[in-house]
N, C-alpha and C positions, 0 to 999 in steps of 0.2 A: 585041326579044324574043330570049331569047337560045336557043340551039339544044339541044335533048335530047342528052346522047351515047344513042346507041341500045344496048340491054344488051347483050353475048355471049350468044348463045343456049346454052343449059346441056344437052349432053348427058344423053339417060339416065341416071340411075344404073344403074352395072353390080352387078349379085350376084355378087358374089366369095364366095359361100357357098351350102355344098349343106348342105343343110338335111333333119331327119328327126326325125318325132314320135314319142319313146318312151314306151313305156308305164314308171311308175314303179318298177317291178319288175324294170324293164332295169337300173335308174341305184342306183349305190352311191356316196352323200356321204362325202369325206373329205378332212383336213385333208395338204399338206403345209409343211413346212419349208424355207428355204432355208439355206445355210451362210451366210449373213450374220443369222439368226436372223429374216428374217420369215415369217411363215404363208396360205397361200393356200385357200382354198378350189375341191378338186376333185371331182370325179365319173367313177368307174367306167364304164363303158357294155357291157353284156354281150351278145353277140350271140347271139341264138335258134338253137335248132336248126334247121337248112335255111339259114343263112344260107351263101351260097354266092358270091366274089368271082371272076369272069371263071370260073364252074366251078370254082373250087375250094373244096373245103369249110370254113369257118372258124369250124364252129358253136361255141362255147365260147370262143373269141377274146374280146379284152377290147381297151381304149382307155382314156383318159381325155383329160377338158374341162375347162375353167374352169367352175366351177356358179359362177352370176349368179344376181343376188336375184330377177329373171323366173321362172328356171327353179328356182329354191325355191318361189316361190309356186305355179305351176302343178302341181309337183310333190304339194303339200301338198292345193292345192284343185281339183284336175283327174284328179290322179292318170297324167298325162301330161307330158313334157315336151319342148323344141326344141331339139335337137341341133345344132350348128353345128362346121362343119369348113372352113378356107380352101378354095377349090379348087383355089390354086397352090401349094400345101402338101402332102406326101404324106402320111398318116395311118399312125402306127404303130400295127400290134396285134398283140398276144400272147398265147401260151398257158402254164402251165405256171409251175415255179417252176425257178429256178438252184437246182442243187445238191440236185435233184433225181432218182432214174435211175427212176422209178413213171412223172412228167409231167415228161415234158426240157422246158428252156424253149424256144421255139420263138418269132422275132419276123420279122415281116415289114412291107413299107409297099405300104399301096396310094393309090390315085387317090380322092381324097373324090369324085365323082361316083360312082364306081363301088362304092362302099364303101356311101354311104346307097340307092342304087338296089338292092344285094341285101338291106337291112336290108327295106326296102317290100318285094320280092317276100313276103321268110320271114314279116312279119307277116301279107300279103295272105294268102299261102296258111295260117297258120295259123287264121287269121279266115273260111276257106272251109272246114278241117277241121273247125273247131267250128260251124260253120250245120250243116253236113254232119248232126255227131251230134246236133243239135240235132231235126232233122228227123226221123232216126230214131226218135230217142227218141217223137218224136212220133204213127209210124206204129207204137210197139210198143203191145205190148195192157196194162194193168195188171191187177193182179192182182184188183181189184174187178171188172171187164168179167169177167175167165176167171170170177168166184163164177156171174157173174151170166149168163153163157150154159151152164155147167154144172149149175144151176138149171132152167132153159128147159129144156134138153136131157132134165134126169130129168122133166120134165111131160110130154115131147112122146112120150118112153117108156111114161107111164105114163098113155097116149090121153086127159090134160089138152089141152084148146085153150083160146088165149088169151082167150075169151068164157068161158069155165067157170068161171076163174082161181080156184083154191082153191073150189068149189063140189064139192069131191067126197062123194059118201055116203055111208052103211054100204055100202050096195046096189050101187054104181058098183064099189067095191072086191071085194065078191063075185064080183061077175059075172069 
């Protein structure tokens, strides 16, 4: 009977990739070119206001990724997509255009962990602003409520109670 070799046990897979789901509003599809003439498909990625990298602020910053037929689809039927950046890779992002003096271009590289971990903060918190005014909205008055206690209010004036309700008489009003 002949012997098994026994397999190599197969480390983990490591995540070499920090990863961050944008909403489709973030992401601008576009086509580029190489000097040898082939075409790639890329995507924009625009950073939210409050996005903030080691404290510093890079709200309006830009990137670009490979768009993958994945993040086409999710994009089209989610309305969300998965952002992927190496993590041994630094990420460049920009603002601004060259030759510009209104928005100087302005480029920098950061850390992909730290680049998708401020993109999560700005959505988090823009996602707790808007519960926020959600809520409000919820504890304000509408304008049907204000007719309808402004109604009450002239009955309660006009020594109506709510057993009376419109039962008033020539004689009620004389008096």
């Amino acid at each position: 009977m002949p012997k098994k070799t026994p397999e190599p046990e197969q480390a983990p897979k490591a995540d070499n990739y920090a990863k961050i789901n944008m909403p489709a509003a973030f992401l601008t599809p576009h086509d580029i070119q190489t000097s040898d003439g082939r075409t790639f498909e890329k995507c924009f990625v625009s950073f939210p206001k409050g996005t903030k990298v080691n404290g510093i602020d890079v709200s309006g910053f830009s990137t670009d990724v490979f768009l993958s037929d994945y993040m086409k689809k999710d994009m089209l039927e989610k309305g969300r997509a998965t952002v992927s950046f190496k993590k041994d890779e630094p990420v460049p992002i920009w603002t601004g255009k060259k030759d510009d003096a209104e928005h100087p271009y302005q480029r920098y590289e950061v850390k992909a962990t730290d680049l998708t971990h401020a993109l999560k903060v700005a959505q988090d918190a823009y996602k707790a602003g808007k519960a926020a005014e959600r809520a409000a909205e919820k504890g304000a008055v509408s304008l049907a409520d204000e007719a309808q206690d402004m109604a009450s209010g002239k009955d309660a004036l006009a020594g109506d109670t709510p057993e009376k309700e419109n039962s008033r008489t020539g004689q009620d009003i004389a008096q």
